[in-house]
Backbone as CSV, one residue per row, in Angstrom:
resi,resn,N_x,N_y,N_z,CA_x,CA_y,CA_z,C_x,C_y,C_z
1,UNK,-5.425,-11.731,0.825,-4.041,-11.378,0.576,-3.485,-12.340,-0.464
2,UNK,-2.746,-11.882,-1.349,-2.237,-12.552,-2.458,-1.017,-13.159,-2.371
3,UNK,-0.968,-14.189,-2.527,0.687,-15.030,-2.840,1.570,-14.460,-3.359
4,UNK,2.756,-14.413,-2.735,3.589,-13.550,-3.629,5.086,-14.984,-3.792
5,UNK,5.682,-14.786,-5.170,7.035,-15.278,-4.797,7.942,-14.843,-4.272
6,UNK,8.909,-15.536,-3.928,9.955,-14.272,-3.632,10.623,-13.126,-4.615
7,UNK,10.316,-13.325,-5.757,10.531,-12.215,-6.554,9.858,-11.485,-6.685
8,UNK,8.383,-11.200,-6.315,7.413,-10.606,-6.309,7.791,-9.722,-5.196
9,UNK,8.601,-10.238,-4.093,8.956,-9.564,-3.038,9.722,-8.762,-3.027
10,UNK,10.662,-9.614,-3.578,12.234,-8.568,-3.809,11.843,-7.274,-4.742
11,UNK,10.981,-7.435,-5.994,10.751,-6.615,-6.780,10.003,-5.458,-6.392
12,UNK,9.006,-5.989,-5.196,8.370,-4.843,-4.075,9.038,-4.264,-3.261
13,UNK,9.770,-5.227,-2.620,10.698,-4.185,-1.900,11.609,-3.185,-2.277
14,UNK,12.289,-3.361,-3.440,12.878,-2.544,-4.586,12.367,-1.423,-4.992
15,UNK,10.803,-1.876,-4.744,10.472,-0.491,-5.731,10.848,0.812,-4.571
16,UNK,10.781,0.765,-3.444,11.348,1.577,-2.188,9.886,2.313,-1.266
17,UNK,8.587,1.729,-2.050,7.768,1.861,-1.372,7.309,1.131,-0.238
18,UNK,6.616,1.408,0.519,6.264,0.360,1.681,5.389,-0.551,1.538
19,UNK,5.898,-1.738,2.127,5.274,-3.074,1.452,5.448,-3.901,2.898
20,UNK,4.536,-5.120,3.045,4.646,-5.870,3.768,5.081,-7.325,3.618
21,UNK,5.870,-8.361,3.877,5.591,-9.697,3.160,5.180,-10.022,4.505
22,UNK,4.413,-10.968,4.531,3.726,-12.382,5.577,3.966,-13.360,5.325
23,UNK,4.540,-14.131,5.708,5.352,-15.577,6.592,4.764,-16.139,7.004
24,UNK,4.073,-17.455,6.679,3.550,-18.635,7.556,3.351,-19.327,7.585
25,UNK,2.810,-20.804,7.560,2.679,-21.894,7.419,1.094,-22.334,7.417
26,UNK,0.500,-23.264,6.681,-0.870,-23.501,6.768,-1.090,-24.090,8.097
27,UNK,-0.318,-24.918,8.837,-0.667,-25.851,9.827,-0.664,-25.349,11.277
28,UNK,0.078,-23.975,11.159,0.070,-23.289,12.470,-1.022,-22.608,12.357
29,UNK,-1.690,-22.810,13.683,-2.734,-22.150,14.689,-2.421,-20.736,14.833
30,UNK,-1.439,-20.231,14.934,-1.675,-18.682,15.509,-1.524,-18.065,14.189
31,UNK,-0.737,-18.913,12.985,-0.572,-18.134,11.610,-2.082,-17.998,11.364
32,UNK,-3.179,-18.478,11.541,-4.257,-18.814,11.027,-4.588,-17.568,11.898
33,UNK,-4.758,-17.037,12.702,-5.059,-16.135,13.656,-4.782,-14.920,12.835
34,UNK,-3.422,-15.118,13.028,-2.747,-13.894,12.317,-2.621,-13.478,10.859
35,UNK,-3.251,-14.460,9.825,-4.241,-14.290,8.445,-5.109,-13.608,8.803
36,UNK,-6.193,-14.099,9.678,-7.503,-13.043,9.674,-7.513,-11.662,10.158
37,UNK,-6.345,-11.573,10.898,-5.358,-9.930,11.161,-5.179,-8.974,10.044
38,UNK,-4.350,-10.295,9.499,-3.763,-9.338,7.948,-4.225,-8.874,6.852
39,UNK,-5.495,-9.926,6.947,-7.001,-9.317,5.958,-7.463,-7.985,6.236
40,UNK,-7.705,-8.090,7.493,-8.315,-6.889,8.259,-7.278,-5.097,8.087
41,UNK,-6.250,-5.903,8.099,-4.640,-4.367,7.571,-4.664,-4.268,6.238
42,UNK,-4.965,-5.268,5.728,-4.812,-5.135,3.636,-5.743,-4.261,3.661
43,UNK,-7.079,-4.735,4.027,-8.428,-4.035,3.757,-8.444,-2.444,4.267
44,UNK,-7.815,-2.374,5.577,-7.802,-0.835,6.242,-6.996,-0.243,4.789
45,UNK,-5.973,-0.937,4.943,-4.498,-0.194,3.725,-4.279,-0.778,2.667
46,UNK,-5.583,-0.283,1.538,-5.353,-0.912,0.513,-4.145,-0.053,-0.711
47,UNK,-3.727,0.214,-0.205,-2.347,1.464,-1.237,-0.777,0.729,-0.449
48,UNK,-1.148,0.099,0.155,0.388,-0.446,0.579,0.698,-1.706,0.283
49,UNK,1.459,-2.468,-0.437,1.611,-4.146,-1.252,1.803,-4.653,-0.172
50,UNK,1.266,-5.548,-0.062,1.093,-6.708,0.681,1.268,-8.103,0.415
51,UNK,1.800,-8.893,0.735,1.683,-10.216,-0.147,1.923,-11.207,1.094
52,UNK,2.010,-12.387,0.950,2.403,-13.976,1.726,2.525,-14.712,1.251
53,UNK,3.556,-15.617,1.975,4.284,-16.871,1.359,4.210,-17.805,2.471
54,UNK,4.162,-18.935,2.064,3.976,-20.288,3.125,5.570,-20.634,2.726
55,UNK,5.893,-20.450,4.201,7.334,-20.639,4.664,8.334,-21.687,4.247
56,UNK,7.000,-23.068,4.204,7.591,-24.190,3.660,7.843,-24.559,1.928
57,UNK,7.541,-23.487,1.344,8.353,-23.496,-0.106,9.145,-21.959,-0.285
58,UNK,9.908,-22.113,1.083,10.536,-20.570,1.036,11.895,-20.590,1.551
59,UNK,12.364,-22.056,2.132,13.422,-22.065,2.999,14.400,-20.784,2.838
60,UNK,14.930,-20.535,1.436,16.037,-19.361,1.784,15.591,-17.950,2.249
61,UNK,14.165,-17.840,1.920,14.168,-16.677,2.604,14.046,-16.151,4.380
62,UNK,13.398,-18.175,4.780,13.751,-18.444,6.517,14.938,-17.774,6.886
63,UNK,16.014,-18.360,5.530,17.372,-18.215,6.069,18.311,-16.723,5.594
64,UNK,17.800,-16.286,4.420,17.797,-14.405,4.406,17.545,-13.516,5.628
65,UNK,16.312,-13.802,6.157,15.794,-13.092,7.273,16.101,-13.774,8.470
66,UNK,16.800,-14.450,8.701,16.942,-14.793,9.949,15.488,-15.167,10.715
67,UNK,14.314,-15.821,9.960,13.186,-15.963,10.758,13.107,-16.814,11.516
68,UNK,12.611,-16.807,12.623,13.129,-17.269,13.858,11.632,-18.461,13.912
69,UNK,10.335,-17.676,13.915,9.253,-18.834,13.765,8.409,-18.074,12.890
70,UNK,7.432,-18.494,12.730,6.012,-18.059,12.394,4.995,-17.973,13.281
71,UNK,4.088,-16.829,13.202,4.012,-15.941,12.142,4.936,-15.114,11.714
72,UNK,5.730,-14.522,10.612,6.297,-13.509,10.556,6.144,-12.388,9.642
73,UNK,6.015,-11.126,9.783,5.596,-9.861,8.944,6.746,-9.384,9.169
74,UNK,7.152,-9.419,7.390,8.382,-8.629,7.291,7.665,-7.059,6.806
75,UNK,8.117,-5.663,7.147,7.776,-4.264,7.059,8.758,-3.692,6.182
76,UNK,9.093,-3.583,4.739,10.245,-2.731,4.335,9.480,-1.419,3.686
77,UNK,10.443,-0.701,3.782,10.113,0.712,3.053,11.739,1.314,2.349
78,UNK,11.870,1.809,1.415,13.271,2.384,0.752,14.502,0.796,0.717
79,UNK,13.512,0.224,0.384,14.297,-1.163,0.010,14.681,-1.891,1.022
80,UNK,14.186,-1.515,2.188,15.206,-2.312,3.636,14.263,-2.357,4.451
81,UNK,14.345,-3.872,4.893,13.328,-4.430,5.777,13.285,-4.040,7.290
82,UNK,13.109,-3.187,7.601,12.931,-2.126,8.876,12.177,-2.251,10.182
83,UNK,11.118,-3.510,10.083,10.113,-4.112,11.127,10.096,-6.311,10.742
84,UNK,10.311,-6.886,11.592,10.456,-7.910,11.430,9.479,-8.366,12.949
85,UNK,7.824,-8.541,12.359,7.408,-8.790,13.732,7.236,-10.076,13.362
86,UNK,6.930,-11.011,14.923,6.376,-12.006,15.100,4.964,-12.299,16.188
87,UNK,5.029,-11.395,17.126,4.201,-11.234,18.072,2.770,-10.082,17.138
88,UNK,1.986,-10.636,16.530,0.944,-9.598,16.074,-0.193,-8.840,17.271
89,UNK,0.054,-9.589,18.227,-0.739,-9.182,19.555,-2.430,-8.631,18.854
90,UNK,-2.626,-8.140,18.028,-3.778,-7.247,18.011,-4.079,-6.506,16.616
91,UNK,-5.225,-6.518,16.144,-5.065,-5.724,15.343,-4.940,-4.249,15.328
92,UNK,-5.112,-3.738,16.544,-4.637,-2.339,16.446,-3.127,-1.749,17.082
93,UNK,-2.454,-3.078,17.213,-0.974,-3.302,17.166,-0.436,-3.214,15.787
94,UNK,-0.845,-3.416,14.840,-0.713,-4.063,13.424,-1.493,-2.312,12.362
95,UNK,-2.549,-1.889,12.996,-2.818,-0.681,12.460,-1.854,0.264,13.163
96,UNK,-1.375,0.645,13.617,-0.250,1.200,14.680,0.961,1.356,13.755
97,UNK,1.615,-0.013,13.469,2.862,0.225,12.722,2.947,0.400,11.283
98,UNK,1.263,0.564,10.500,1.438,1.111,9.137,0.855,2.333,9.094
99,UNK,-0.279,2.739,10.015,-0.103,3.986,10.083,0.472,5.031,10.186
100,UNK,1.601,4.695,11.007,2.442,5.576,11.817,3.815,5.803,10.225
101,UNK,3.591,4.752,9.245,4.491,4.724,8.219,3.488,5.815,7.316
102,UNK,2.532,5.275,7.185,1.448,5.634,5.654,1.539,6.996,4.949
């Protein structure tokens, strides 16, 4: 999954297609979990943008989204961020909520 800035984001989310951003930090344990998740959803769904940002050169967007911890997967589609998970439970929790979009 590719680094995105936050303009890379905003500019994805804009476009009004469905896109994901990922939220996390290198030092957390379950973000690390929940990377090898998100590999596994890029790879199923390679037609949907995807990107991640390490939280700690991101503060305003902590504070845009109201993100509460990490991990976090923001879900927008038609410009508006519509799924704000933190609990990834599974990867077929995670194939579930882009399928059900795709």
């Amino acid at each position: 999954m590719q680094e995105w800035s936050i303009e890379e984001w905003e500019n994805t989310k804009k476009s009004g297609q469905l896109c994901a951003f990922y939220l996390y930090t290198p030092m957390c344990g379950t973000c690390m979990v929940a990377s090898k998740m998100m590999e596994v959803i890029q790879q199923t769904f390679p037609q949907i943008p995807m990107g991640k940002i390490n939280l700690n050169y991101a503060e305003e967007l902590a504070y845009e989204y109201q993100v509460e911890s990490v991990p976090c997967l923001l879900i927008a589609e038609a410009g508006e961020v519509h799924d704000k998970i933190y609990a990834f439970q599974s990867v077929s929790y995670l194939f579930e909520k882009f399928q059900k979009k795709d």
